[in-house]
Structures are given as C-alpha cells and as structure tokens.
C-alpha positions as CSV (number, residue, x, y, z in Angstrom):
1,X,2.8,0.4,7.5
2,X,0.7,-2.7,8.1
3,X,2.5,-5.9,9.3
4,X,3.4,-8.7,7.0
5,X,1.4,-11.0,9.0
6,X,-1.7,-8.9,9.6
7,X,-1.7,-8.0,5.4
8,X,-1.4,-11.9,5.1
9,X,-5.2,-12.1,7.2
10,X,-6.5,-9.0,5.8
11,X,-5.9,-10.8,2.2
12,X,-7.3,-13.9,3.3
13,X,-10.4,-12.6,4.4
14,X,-11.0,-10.3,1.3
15,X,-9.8,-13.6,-1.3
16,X,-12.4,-15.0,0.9
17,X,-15.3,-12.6,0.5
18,X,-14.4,-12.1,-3.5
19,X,-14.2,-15.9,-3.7
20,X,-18.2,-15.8,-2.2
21,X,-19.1,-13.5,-3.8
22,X,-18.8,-14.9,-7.3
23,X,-20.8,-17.6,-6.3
24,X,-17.9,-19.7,-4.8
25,X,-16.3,-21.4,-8.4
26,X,-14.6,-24.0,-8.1
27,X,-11.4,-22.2,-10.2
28,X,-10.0,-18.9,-10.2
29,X,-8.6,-18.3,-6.9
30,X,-5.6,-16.5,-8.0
31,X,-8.0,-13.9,-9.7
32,X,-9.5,-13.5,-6.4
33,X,-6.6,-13.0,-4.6
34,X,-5.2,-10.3,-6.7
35,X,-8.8,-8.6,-6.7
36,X,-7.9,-8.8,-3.1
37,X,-4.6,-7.3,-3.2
38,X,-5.9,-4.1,-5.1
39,X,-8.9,-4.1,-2.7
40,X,-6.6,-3.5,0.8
41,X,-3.8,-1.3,-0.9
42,X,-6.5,1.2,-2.2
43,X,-7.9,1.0,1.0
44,X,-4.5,1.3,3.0
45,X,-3.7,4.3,0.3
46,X,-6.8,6.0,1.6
47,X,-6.2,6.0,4.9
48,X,-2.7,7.4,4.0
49,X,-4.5,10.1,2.1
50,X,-6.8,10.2,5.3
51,X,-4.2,10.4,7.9
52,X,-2.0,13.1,5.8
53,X,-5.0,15.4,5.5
54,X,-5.9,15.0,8.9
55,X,-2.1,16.1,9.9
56,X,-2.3,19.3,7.2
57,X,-5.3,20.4,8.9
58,X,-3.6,20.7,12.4
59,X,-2.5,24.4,12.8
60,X,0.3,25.0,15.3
C-alpha cells in the first residue's frame, strides 16, 4: 500500500502533467486532479494485478 505522503507527490506530479498537457488553462484544476487520481490507482491496481500473478506463477 503506497504511503499517504508519497500518493500526495505521485498526485501532484500527474495533476501537474494533465494540467500541461491541456495546454496549461487557467481553470479546471480540480478536473485535473481527479484525472490524476484515476491515473495512479489504475496504475497501483496493475501492479497489484502484476505482483499477484507474479506470486501464482511461483511453484513450490
């Protein structure tokens, strides 16, 4: 599970790079940020998926 802290960067950065990449408006931050959210936890949910088949594919 990623850190409070860390998520709060990792959000920052993406806002950040949404925020760019729509040309840097002056509005609309709040939609970038969300964009943002969605962004890292389908990222963080496949790693999960990553990491779980990784472990499935171990044979004792």
């Amino acid at each position: 599970m990623m850190e409070t802290d860390q998520r709060q960067q990792w959000l920052q950065q993406l806002a950040y790079q949404v925020w760019e990449a729509r040309g840097r408006p002056h509005d609309g931050h709040q939609q970038d940020w969300r964009v943002a959210e969605r962004l890292l936890d389908a990222e963080l949910a496949l790693r999960h998926a990553d990491d779980t088949e990784d472990r499935a594919d171990v044979k004792p």
